[in-house]
N, C-alpha and C positions, 0 to 999 in steps of 0.2 A: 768781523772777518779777520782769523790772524794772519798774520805775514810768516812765508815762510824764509828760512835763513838759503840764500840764495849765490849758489856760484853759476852751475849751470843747471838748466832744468828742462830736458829734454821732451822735445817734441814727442807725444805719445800715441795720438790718434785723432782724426778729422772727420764731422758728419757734413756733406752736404747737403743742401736743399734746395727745393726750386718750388718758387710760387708765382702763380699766375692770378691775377687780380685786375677783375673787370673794370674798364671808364666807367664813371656816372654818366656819362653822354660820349657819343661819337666826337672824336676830338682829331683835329688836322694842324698844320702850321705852312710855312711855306710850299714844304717840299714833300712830307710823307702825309698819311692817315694813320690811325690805328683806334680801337677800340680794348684794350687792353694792355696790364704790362707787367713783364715778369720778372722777379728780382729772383738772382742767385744768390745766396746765403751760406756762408760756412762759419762751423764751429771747430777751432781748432781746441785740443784739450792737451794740459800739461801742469801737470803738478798742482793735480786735483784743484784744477781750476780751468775755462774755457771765454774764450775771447771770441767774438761775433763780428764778421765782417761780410759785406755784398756790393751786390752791385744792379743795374737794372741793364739787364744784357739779355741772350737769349740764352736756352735754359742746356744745350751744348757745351758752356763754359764749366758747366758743370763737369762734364769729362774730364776739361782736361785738368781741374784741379784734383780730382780724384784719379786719374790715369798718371797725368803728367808732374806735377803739382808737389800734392803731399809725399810722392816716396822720392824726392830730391831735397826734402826739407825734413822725414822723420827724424828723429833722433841728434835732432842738431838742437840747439840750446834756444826756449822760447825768448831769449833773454838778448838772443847775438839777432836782432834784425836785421842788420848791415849784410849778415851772412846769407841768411836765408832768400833777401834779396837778390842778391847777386845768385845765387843757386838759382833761383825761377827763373831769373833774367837766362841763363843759360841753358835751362831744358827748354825752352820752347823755342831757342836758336834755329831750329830747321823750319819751324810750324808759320816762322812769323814773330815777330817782337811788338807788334803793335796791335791795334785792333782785338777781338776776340779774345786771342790768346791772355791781353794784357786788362781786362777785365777780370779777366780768373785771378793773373797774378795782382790784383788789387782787393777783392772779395780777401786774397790769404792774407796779403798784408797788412792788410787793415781789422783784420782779427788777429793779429801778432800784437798789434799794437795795443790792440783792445786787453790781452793777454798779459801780455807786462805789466800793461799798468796796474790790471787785478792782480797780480804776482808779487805788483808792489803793494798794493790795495792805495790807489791813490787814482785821482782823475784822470786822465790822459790828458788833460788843459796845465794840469801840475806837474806831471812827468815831461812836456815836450818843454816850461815855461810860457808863463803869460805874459803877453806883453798889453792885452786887453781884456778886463774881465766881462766881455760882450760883443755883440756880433748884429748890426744892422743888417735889414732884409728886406728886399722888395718882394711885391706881389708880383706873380707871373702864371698868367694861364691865356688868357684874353684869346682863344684858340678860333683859325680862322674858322671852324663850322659853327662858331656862334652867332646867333643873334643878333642885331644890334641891342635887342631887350637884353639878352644874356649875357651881352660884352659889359655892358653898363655897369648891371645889376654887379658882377663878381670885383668889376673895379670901384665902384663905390662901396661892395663890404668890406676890402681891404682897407680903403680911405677912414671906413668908420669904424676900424682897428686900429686906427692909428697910426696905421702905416706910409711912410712921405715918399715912397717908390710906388710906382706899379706899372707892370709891362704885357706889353698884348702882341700879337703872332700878327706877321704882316705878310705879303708877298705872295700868294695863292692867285687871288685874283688886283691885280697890282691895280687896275680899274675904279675897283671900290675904296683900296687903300685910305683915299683922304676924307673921304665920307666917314671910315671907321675910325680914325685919329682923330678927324674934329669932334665925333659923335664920343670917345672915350674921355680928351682933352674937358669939353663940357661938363662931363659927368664926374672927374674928381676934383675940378676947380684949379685956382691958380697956386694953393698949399699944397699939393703932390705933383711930383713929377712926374711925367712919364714916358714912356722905354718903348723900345720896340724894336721887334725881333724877327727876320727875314728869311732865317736858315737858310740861307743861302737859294734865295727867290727871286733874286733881280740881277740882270746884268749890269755890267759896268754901269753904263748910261741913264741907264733905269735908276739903278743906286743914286747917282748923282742929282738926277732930277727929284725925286724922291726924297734927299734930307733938305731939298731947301723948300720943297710944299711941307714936310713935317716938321719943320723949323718956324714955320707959319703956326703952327700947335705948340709950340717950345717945347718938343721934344728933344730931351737930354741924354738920350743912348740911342744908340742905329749897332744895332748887334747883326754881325753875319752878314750885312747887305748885298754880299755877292760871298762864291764859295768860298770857305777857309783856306783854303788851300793857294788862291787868287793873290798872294800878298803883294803881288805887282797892282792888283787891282785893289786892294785893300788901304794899301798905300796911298791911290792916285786921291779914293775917296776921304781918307781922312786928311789929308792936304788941304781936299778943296770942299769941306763940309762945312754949314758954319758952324762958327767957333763954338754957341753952346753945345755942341753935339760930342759926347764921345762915341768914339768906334771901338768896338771890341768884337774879339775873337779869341778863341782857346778851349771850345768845350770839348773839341775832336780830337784834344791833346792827348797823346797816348806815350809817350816818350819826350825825356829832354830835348833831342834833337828837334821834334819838333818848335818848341818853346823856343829855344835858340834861335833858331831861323827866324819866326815872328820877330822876336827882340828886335835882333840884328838889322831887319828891314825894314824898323822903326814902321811898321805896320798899323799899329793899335796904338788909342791911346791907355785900354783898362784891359791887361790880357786875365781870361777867367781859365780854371783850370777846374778837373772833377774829380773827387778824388776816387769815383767808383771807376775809372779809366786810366789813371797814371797813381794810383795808389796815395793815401796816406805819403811812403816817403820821396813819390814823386813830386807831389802840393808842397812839402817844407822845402823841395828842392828849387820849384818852382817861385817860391817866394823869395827866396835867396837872388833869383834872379832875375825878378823884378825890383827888389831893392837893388840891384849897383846898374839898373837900367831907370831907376829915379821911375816909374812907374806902378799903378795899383793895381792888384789882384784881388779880383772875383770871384767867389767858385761857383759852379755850375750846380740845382738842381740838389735831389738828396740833401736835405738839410741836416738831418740829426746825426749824419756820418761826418759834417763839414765843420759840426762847430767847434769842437775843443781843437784841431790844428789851426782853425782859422783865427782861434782868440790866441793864439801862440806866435803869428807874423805880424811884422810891424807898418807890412806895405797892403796889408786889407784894408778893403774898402766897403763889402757886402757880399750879403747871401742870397740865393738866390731861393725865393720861398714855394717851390715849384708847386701846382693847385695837385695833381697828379700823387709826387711825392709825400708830402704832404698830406693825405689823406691816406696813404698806404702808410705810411710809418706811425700816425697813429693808430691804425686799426692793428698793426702787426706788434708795436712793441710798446713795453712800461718804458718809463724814464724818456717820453719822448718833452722835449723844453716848450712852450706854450708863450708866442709874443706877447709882447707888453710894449706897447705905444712905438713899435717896429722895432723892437729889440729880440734878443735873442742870448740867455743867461746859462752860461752849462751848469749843472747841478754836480758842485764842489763835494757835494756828501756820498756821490756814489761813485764807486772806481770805476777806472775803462771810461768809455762811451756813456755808460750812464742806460744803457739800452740791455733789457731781455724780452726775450719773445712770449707774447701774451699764447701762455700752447693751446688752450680753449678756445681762442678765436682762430691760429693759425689752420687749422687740421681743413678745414672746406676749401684752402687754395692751395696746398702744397699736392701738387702730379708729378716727383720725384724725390726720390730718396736714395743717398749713397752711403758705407760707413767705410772708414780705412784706419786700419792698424796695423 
């Protein structure tokens, strides 16, 4: 691939898409159900070259990158991201800055990114800098309509992957809770840890009671124990959790602001951030500021979009290996990275992300199509 001689290189045209891709099983967690899941997908294209970014949102976001979106960002230079950022951040000022809106504006920016660095033909792990040439990952699915056969089974094949995390969905029926912790704890041994996740499924009180029967299992993460949003309550629980336990939160992060706040409230001890909701250059911002808050960063979920920003901050800690995810991005794209003894290695030989879309497999899930120039 040659490199072309570059001052600016203007934005020239965007396809979107939207797929919708069935669960292998009915799947729940604390708080919702769902049986299916749909990623938005854009291609921005400039200078005979096209950069791939998305998100798993609903398939609406799509509009507004194509209505609201690309004609605030044509013709500006794929090369000025700083710019194009700020321009999204500002057309969707009436719509809302967070939520929805900023799923869109993440799907674009993270094919900007993808964009440049093909522009540059260099990795995006080499274009942001490395600060690590790798990226630890827990298992995560343990979804509460499982089984206890099926909780087992999915956390001991991560175990015999070699994976030393793994994390299961708590808080549904808070009742069964310690029967499914002890019964998961058992099943990967005293050599993996394990995590666990409430999305926001217990109340204060509940939360509290709850890390110290799960602390009985040494469980080593209590994600979400009560809303995100709760940092009074989020607070009170990592205060009085025990000490092996971290608390985390940040997957609902849609904006600095919110990040900030968390910090500030000394809320968390591991805030996790996504990059399909606060963007590519949300994440680098966000790491920024968990380093001068002396704290680690996680990211949430969608892995093959997380790794080359994540091998570029100094304050990660892990990825999150989502069962869902994970099975959609290898059936959708090549260059997806394949753990090794829970590792996660971006591939240095191919520009961008490292990701194009397999089009012979995609055509049976895509029920929307946009083009804008």
């Amino acid at each position: 691939m040659s490199v072309i001689a570059i001052s600016t290189v203007p934005i020239e045209k965007i396809t979107v898409r939207v797929f919708s891709i069935p669960t292998d099983a009915p799947e729940s967690d604390g708080t919702l159900k769902w049986d299916s899941t749909t990623m938005v997908l854009a291609e921005v294209f400039a200078g005979g070259h096209w950069g791939i970014g998305y998100s798993y949102t609903h398939r609406s976001a799509a509009n507004i990158i194509h209505d609201v979106l690309f004609p605030c960002i044509n013709g500006v230079s794929a090369m000025d991201i700083p710019a194009c950022w700020g321009r999204m951040l500002n057309s969707i000022r009436n719509f809302g800055d967070t939520g929805l809106c900023m799923t869109a504006v993440s799907v674009v920016d993270s094919a900007l990114w993808d964009l440049k660095s093909k522009l540059l033909n260099e990795p995006l792990a080499s274009l942001l800098g490395v600060y690590s040439p790798q990226a630890e990952i827990y298992g995560s699915g343990g979804f509460t309509s499982y089984s206890l056969e099926k909780l087992s089974d999915q956390l001991y094949g991560w175990a015999s992957m070699g994976i030393k995390k793994v994390k299961m969905k708590v808080g549904r029926r808070p009742q069964d809770d310690p029967k499914r912790v002890k019964t998961a704890k058992k099943t990967i041994g005293d050599n993996v840890e394990l995590f666990v996740d409430a999305n926001g499924g217990y109340s204060r009180k509940q939360a509290l009671a709850m890390a110290d029967t799960f602390a009985e299992s040494e469980v080593r993460w209590f994600e979400e124990p009560v809303y995100h949003r709760d940092t009074a309550g989020l607070k009170l629980i990592r205060d009085r959790a025990p000490a092996i336990m971290d608390i985390a939160v940040g997957e609902y992060g849609f904006d600095i602001a919110y990040f900030r706040d968390l910090l500030v409230s000394e809320a968390v001890d591991v805030v996790q951030a996504d990059v399909t909701r606060c963007g590519i250059t949300g994440f680098l911002a966000v790491g920024a500021m968990c380093r001068a808050h002396y704290l680690g960063l996680s990211s949430h979920c969608a892995p093959s979009i997380h790794l080359h920003p994540a091998c570029s901050l100094e304050q990660f800690r892990h990825m999150e290996y989502f069962h869902d995810h994970v099975r959609i991005e290898n059936m959708l794209f090549d260059g997806v990275a394949l753990p090794s003894n829970g590792i996660l290695k971006p591939d240095l030989s191919r520009p961008g992300t490292g990701l194009e879309l397999k089009e012979s497999d995609v055509a049976k899930f895509e029920i929307a199509r946009q083009d804008g120039q």
